[in-house]
N, C-alpha and C positions, 0 to 999 in steps of 0.2 A: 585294476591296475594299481599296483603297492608306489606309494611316493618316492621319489628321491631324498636320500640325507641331505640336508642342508651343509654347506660345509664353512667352515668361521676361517676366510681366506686372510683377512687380519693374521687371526692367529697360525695361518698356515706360512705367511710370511714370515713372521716372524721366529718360526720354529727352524723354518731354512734358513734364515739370517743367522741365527745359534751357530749352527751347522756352517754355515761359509758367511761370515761376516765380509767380505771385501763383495760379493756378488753385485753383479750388475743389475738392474729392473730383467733385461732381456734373458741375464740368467736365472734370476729369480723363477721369470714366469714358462722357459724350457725346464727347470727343474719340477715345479708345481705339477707339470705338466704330462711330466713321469712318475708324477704321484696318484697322477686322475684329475686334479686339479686345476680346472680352466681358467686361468686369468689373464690379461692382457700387458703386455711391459707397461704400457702406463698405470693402471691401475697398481700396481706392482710397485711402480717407482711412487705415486701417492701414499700407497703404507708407508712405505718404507723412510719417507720423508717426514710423515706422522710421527712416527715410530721414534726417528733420531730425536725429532722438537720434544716428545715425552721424556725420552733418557735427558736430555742438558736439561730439561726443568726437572728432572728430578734430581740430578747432578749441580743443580741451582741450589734445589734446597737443604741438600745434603752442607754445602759448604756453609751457607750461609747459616744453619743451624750450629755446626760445627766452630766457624768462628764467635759466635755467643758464649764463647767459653768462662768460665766462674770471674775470673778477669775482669775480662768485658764488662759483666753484668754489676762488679763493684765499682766501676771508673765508671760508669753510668748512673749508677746510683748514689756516688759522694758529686758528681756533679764534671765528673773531666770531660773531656772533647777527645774523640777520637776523630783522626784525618781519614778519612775515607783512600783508598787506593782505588786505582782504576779496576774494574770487574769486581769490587767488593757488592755483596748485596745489601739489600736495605734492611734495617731490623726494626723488630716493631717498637723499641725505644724510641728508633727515629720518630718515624711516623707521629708516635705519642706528640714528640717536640714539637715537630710541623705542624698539628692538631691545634695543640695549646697557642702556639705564637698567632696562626690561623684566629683564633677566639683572642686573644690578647690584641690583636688590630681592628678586629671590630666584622673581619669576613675576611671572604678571599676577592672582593673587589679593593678592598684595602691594603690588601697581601700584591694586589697585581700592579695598584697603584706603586707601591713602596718599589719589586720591581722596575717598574719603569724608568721611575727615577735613578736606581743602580744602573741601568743599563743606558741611561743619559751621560750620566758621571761617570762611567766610562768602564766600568766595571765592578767587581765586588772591591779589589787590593784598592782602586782609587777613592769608592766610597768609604771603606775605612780608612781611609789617610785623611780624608775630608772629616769624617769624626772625630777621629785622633785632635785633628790642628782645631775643631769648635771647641773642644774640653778644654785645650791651651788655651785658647782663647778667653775661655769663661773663667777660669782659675786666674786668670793675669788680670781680668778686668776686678775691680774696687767693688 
């Protein structure tokens, strides 16, 4: 008795998805289906759910490499602050920074310490204003 071909149902979704992009699991797995293709709407809607989580992290890295633009990578390197925007990604400069301060407190129980305290004080804007007024402070004192 000669085997059956295996068939890569991943990739078979994914080829009908090319092909009709809006489809539903249930049409997915009637069209598969008419391919030879046995699959079930749920297993169907599990690729298909894989499949999108892959494009937006690649769609992740894409912008996130992108905004590392020559720019960027000079205002990082004379030392400026960039403001982060909502949905911006994280770049490995950051990171770097996080690292170094991380080693500059002595860990990250000392990092979570220093947290705590910000979020005592009421936030990050209140704990710099509480730093702000200690430097007044120590400047005015003799």
């Amino acid at each position: 008795m000669a085997k059956k071909s295996r068939v890569n149902k991943t990739q078979a979704v994914y080829e009908f998805l090319k092909k009709h992009p809006q489809a539903s699991p249930l049409e997915i797995s009637e069209g598969l289906k008419l391919e030879g293709i046995a699959i079930t709407p749920g297993h169907a809607s599990n690729i298909k759910s894989r499949l999108k989580k892959l494009r937006l992290a690649k769609k992740l890295d894409e912008t996130t490499v992108a905004a590392t633009s020559a720019a960027d990578l000079q205002a990082a390197t004379v030392g400026g602050e960039q403001e982060l925007s909502s949905g911006a990604g994280i770049t490995l400069n950051q990171i770097r920074k996080v690292a170094q301060m991380v080693r500059d407190l002595g860990g990250f129980d000392r990092l979570n310490e220093m947290l705590e305290v910000v979020r005592e004080v009421g936030g990050l804007r209140r704990f710099r204003d509480l730093l702000e007024a200690m430097r007044v402070m120590e400047s005015d004192s003799p």
